[in-house]
C-alpha positions as a Markdown table, in Angstrom:
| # | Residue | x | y | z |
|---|---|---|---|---|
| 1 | Unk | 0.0 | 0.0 | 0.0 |
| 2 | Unk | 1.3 | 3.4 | -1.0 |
| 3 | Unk | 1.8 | 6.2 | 1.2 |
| 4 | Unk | -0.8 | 8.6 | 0.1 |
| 5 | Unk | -3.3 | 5.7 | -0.1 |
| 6 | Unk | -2.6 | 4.5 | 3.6 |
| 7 | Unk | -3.0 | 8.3 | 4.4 |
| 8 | Unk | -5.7 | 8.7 | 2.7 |
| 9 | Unk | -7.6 | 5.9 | 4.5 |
| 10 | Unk | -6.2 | 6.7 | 7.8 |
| 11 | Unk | -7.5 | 10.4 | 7.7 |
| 12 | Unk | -11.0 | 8.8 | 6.6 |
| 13 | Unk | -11.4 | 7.0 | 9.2 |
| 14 | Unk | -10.5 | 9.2 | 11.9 |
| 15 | Unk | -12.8 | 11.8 | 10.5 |
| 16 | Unk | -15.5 | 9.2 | 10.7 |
| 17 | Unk | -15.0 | 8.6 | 14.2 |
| 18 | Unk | -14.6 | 12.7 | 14.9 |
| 19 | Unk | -17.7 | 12.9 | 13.0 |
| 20 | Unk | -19.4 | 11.0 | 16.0 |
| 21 | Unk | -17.9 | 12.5 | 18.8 |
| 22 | Unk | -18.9 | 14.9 | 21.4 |
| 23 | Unk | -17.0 | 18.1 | 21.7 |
| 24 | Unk | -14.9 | 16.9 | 25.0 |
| 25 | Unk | -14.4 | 13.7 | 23.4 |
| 26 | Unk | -12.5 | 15.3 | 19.9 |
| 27 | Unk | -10.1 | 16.8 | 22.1 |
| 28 | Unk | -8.9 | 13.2 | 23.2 |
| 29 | Unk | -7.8 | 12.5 | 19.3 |
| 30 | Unk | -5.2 | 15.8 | 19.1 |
| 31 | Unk | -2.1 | 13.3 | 19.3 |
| 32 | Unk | -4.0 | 11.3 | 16.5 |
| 33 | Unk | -4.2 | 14.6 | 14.6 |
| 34 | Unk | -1.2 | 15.6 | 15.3 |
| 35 | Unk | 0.6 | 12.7 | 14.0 |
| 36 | Unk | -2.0 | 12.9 | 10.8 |
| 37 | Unk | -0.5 | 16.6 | 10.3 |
| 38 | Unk | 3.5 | 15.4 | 10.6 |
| 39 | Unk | 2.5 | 12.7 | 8.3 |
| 40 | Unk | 0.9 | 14.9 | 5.8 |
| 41 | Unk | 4.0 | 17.7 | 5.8 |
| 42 | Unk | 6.5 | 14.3 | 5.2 |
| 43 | Unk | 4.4 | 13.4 | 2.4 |
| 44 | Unk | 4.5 | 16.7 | 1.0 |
| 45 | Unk | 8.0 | 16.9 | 1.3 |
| 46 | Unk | 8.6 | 13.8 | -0.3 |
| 47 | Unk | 6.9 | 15.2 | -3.8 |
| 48 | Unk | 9.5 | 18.3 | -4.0 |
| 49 | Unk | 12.3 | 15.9 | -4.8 |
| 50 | Unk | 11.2 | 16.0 | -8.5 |
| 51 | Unk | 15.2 | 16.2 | -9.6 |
| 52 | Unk | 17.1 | 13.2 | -11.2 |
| 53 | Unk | 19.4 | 11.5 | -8.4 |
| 54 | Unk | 17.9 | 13.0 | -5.4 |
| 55 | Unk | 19.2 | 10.0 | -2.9 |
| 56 | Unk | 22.7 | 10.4 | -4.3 |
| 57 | Unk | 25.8 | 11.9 | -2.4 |
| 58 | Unk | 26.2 | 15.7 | -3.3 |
| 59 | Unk | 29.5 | 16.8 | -4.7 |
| 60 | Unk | 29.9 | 20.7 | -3.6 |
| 61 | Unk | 32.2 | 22.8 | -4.7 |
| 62 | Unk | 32.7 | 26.5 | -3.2 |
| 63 | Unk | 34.9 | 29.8 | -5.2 |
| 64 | Unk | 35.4 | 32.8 | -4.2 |
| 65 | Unk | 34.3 | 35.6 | -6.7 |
| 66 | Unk | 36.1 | 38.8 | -7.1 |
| 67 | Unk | 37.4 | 40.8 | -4.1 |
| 68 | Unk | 40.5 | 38.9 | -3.1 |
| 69 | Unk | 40.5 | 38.6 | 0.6 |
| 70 | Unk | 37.0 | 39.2 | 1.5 |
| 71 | Unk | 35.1 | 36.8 | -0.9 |
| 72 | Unk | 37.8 | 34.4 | -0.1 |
| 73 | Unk | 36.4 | 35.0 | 3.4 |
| 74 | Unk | 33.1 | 34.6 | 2.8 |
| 75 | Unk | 33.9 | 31.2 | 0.8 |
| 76 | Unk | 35.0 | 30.1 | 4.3 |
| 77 | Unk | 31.9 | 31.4 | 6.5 |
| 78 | Unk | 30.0 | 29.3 | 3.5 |
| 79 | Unk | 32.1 | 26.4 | 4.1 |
| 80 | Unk | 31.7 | 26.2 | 7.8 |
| 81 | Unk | 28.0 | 27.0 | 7.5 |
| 82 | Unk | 27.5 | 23.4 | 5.0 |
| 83 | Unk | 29.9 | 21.9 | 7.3 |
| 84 | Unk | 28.0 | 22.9 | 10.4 |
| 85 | Unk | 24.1 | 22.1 | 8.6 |
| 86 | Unk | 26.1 | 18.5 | 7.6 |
| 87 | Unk | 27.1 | 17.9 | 11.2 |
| 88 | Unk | 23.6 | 19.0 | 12.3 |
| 89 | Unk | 22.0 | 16.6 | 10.3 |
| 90 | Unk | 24.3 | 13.7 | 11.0 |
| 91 | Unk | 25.2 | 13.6 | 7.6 |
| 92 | Unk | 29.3 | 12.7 | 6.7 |
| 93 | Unk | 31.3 | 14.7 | 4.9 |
| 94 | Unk | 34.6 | 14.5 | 2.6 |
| 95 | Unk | 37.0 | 17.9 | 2.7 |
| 96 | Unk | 39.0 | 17.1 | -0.6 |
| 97 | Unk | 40.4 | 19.7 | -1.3 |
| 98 | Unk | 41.0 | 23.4 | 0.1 |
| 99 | Unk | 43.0 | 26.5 | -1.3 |
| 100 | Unk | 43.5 | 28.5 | 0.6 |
| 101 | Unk | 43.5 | 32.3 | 0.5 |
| 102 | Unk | 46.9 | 34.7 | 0.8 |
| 103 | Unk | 45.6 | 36.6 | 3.7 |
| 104 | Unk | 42.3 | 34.5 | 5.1 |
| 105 | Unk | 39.6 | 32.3 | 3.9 |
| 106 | Unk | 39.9 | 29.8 | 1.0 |
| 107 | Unk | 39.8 | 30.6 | -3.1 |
| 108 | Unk | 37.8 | 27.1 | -3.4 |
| 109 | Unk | 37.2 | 23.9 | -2.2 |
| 110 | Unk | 35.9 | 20.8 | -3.1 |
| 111 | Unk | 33.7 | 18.3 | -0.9 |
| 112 | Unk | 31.3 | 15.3 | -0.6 |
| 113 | Unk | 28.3 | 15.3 | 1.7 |
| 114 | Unk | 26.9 | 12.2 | 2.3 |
| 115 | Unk | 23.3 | 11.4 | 3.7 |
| 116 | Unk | 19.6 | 10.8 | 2.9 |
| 117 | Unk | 18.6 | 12.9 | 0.3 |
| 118 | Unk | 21.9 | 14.6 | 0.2 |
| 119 | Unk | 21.7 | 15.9 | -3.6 |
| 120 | Unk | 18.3 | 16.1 | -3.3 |
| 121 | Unk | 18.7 | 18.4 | -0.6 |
| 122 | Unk | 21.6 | 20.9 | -1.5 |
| 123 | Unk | 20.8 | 20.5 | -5.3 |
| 124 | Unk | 19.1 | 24.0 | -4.1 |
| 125 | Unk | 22.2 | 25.9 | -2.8 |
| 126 | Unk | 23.3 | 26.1 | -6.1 |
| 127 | Unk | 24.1 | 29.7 | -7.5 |
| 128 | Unk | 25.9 | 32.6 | -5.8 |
| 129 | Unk | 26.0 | 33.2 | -2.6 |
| 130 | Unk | 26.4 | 37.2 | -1.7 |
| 131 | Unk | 27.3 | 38.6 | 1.7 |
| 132 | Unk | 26.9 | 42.6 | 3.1 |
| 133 | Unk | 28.9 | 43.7 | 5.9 |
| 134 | Unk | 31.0 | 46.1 | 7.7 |
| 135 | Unk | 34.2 | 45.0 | 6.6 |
| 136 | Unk | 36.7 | 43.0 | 9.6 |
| 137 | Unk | 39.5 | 43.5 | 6.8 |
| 138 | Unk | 38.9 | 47.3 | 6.3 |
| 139 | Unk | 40.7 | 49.7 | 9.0 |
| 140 | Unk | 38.3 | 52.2 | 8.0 |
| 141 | Unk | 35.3 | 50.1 | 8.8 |
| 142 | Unk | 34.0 | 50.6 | 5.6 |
| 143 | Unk | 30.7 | 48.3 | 4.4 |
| 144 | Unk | 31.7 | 45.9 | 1.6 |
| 145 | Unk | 30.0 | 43.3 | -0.7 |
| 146 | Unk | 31.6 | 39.8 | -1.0 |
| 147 | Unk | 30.2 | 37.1 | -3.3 |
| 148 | Unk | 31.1 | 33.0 | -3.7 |
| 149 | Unk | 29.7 | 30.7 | -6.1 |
| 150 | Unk | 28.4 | 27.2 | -5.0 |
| 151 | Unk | 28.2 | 24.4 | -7.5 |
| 152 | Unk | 26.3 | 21.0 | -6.7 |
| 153 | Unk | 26.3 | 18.0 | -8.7 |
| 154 | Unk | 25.1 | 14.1 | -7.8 |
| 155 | Unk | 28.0 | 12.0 | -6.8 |
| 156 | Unk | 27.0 | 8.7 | -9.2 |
| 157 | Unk | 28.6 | 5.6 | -9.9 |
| 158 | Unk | 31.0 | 4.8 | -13.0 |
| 159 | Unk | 28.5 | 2.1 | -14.3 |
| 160 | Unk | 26.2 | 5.2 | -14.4 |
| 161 | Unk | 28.0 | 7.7 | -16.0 |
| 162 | Unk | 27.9 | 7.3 | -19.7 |
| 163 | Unk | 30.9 | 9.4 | -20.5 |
| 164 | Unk | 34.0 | 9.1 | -22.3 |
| 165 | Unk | 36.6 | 11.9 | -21.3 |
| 166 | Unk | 39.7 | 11.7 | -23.8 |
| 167 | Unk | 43.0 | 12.7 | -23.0 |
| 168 | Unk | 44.0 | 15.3 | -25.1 |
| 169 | Unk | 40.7 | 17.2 | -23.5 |
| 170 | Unk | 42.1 | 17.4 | -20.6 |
| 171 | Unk | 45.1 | 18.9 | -18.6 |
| 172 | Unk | 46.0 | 17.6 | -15.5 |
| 173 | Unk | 48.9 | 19.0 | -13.0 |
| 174 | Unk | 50.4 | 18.2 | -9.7 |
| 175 | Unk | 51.4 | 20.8 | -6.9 |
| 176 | Unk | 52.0 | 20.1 | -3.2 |
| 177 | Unk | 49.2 | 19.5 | -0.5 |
| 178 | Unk | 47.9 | 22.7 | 1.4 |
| 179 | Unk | 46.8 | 22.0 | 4.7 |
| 180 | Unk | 46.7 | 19.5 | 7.1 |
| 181 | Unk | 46.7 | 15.7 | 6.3 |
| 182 | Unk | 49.8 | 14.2 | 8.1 |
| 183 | Unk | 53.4 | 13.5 | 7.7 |
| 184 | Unk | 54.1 | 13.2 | 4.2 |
| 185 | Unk | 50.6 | 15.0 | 2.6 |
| 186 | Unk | 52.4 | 18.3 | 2.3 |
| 187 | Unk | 55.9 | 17.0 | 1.4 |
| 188 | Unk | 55.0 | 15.0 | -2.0 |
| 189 | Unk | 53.5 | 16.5 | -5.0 |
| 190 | Unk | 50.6 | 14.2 | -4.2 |
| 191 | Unk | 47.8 | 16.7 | -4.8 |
| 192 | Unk | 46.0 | 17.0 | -8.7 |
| 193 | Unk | 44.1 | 19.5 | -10.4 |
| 194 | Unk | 42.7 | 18.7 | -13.6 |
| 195 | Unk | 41.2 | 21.2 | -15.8 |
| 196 | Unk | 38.3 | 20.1 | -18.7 |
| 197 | Unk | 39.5 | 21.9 | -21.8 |
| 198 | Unk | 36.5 | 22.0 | -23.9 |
| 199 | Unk | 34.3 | 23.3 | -20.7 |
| 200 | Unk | 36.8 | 25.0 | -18.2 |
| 201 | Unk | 35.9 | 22.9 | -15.6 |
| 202 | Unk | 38.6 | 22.6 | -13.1 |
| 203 | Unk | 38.6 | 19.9 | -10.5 |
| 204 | Unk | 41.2 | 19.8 | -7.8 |
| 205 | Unk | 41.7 | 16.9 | -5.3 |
| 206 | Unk | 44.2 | 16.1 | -2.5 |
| 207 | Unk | 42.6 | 13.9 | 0.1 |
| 208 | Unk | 44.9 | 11.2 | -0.2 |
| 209 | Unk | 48.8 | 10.8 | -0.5 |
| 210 | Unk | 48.8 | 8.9 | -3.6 |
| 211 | Unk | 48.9 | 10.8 | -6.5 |
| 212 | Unk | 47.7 | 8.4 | -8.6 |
| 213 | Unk | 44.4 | 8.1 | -6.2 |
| 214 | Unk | 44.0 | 11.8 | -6.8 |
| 215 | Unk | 43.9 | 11.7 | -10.1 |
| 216 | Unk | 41.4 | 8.6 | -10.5 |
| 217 | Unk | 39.0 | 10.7 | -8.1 |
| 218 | Unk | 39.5 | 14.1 | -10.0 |
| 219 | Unk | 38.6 | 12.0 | -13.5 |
| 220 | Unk | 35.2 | 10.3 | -11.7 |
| 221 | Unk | 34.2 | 14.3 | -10.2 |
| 222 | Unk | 35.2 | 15.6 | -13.7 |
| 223 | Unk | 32.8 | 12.8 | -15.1 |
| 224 | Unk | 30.3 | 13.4 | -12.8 |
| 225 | Unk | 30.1 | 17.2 | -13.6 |
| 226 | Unk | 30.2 | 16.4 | -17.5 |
| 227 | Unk | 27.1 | 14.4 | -16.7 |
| 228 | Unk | 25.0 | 17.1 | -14.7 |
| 229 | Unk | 25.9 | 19.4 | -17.4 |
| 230 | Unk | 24.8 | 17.4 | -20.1 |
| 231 | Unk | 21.7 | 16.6 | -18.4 |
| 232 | Unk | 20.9 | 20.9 | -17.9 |
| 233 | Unk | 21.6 | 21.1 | -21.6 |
| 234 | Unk | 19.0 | 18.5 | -22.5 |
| 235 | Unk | 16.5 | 20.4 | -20.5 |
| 236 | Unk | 17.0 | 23.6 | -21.5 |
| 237 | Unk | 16.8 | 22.3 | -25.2 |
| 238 | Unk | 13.4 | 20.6 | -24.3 |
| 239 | Unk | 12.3 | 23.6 | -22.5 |
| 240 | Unk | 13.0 | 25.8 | -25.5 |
| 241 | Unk | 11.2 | 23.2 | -27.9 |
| 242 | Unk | 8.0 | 23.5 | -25.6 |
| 243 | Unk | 8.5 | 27.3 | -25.8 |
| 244 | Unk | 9.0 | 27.9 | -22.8 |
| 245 | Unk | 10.8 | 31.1 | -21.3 |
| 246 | Unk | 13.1 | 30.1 | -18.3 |
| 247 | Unk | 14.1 | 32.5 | -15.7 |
| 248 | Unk | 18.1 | 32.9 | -15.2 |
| 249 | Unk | 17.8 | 30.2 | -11.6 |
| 250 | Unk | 21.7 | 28.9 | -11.1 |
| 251 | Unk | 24.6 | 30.9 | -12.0 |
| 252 | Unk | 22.8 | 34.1 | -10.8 |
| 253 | Unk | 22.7 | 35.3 | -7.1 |
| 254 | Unk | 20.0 | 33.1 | -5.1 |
| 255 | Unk | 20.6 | 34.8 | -1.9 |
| 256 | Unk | 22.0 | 37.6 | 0.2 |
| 257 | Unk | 23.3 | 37.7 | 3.6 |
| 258 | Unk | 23.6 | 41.2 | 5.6 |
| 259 | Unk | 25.1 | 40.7 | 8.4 |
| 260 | Unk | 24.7 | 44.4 | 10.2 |
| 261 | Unk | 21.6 | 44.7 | 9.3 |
| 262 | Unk | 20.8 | 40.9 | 10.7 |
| 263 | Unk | 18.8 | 39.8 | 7.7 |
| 264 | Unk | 19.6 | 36.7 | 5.2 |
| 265 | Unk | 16.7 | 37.2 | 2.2 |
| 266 | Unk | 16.5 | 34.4 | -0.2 |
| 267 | Unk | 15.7 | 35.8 | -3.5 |
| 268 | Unk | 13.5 | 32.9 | -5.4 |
| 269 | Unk | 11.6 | 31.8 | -2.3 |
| 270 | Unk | 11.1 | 35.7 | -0.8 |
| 271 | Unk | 11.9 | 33.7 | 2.8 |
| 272 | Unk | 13.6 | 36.2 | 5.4 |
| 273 | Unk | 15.1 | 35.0 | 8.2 |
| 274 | Unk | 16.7 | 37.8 | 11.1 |
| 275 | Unk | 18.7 | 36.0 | 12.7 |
| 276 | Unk | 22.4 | 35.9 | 10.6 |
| 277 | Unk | 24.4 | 33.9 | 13.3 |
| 278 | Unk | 22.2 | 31.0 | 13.2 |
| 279 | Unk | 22.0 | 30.5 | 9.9 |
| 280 | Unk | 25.8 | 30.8 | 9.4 |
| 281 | Unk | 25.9 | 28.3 | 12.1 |
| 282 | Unk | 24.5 | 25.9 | 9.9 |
| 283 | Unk | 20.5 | 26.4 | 10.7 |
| 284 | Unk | 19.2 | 26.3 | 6.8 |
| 285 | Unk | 16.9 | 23.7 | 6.9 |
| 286 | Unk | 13.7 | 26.5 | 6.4 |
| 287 | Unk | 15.7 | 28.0 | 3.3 |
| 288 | Unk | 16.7 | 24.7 | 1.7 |
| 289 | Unk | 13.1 | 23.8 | 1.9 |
| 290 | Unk | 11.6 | 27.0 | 0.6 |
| 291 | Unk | 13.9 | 26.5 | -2.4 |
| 292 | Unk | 12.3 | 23.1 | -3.0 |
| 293 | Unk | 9.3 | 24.8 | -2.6 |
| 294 | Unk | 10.0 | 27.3 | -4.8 |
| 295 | Unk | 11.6 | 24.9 | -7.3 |
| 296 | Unk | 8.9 | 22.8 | -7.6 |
| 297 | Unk | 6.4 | 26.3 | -8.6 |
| 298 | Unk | 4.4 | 25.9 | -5.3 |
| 299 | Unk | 6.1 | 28.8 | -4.0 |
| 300 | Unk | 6.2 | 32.8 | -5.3 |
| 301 | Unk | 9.2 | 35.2 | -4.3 |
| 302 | Unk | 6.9 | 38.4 | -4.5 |
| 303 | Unk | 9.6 | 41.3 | -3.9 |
| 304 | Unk | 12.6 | 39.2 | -2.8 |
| 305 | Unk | 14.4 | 41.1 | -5.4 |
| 306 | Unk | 14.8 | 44.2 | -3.1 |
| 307 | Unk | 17.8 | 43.4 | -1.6 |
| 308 | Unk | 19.9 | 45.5 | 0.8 |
């Protein structure tokens, strides 16, 4: 029996019996209600995840965009605050690989996050990611804006990925580990950055202290990215066919974070939330969700273009 039809007949019969009761004897069934209501929000919840691969592990990569040490910065606070929301969830998660800024903060970095509904779940978060506040790099306490761009793609297995990368599209160089890792990470030229000719894509790994490991790892993320952007390609191109007029969703700044005025404002789903240290802290379940929501056209962002 499905889930909506065992709901279905659940919330039939208890209306049956409400339908019989006294007043004083309805108020004995709130916990039955109750549970009827939870059940009915996980139900709903469970129709959002309309994207390909939703139960797959999310591959998330994090750059900082123009403004040298404080959007490197920011890519940090961004990295801590998916780090933090991973933790909170009990979800696990792969560093593999960080580089880092000059001054502070990191350039980019590449990660796994493992968990149910991973993908499905931060397939959302992609876009970029702009931050407003009074500068702690600035002696004259000036305000600044910072932006960093997240990328998410499904983590899927070879026998899934139909791709075919060929040599002499790609480039691939070695450099010495950043970080920490233990003795011998940062002594080897272990660590691997490949870059996609044909697309730019760049993926960098140094997780492990074989570069041979690396560089298998960097070639399956590099497939995996191929694949997703395939697959955006094909909709766009079916999308087109049908006529229809897209609005410009990744790539283009999803949400804004002012931190002295204490606001983060979500520009497709219109949800505000006041309370800036929270949310940095990892507390994003409310605007992953709206972006499902939103995603999924059963949600407006009337005037969340009026950002600070």
């Amino acid at each position: 029996m499905g889930q909506f039809t065992e709901l279905e007949r659940d919330a039939g019969d208890l209306a049956d019996v409400l339908a019989e009761a006294s007043e004083p004897e309805r108020e004995l069934f709130a916990p039955e209600l109750d549970n009827l209501s939870e059940r009915v929000g996980l139900l709903y919840r469970e129709t959002l995840f309309t994207m390909p691969h939703p139960d797959a592990p999310a591959i998330l990569s994090i750059k900082s965009g123009a403004g040298g040490t404080e959007s490197q910065d920011w890519a940090a606070m961004l990295l801590r605050m998916y780090s933090r929301w991973a933790e909170r969830r009990g979800f696990q998660l792969e560093l593999l690989d960080t580089q880092e800024g000059q001054q502070a903060g990191i350039t980019s970095c590449e990660l796994i996050v493992r968990g149910e509904r991973a993908y499905g779940l931060l397939s959302v978060e992609r876009g970029v990611h702009r931050l407003v506040r009074t500068s702690p790099f600035d002696s004259n306490n000036r305000r600044h804006t910072s932006f960093a761009s997240v990328e998410v793609v499904p983590e899927l297995p070879a026998e899934q990925l139909d791709i075919e990368v060929p040599e002499s599209d790609v480039r691939v160089d070695v450099y010495r580990s950043q970080g920490s890792g233990g003795q011998g990470v940062n002594t080897t030229d272990s660590a691997v950055r490949v870059l996609h000719i044909p697309t730019g894509i760049i993926v960098a790994i140094q997780v492990t202290r074989s570069q041979i490991k690396n560089r298998e790892m960097a070639m399956q993320i590099l497939k995996n990215r191929l694949y997703e952007l395939e697959q955006r390609k094909r909709e766009a191109e079916a999308a087109a066919a049908r006529g229809e007029q897209k609005a410009i969703e990744w790539g283009s700044q999803i949400r804004s974070y002012v931190l002295d005025k204490q606001y983060v404002k979500d520009h497709r789903s219109g949800l505000m939330r006041y309370d800036t240290a929270n949310v940095l802290d990892g507390d994003i379940d409310d605007l992953i969700w709206a972006g499902l929501e939103w995603r999924a056209g059963q949600r407006s962002a009337d005037g969340a273009d009026d950002a600070d």
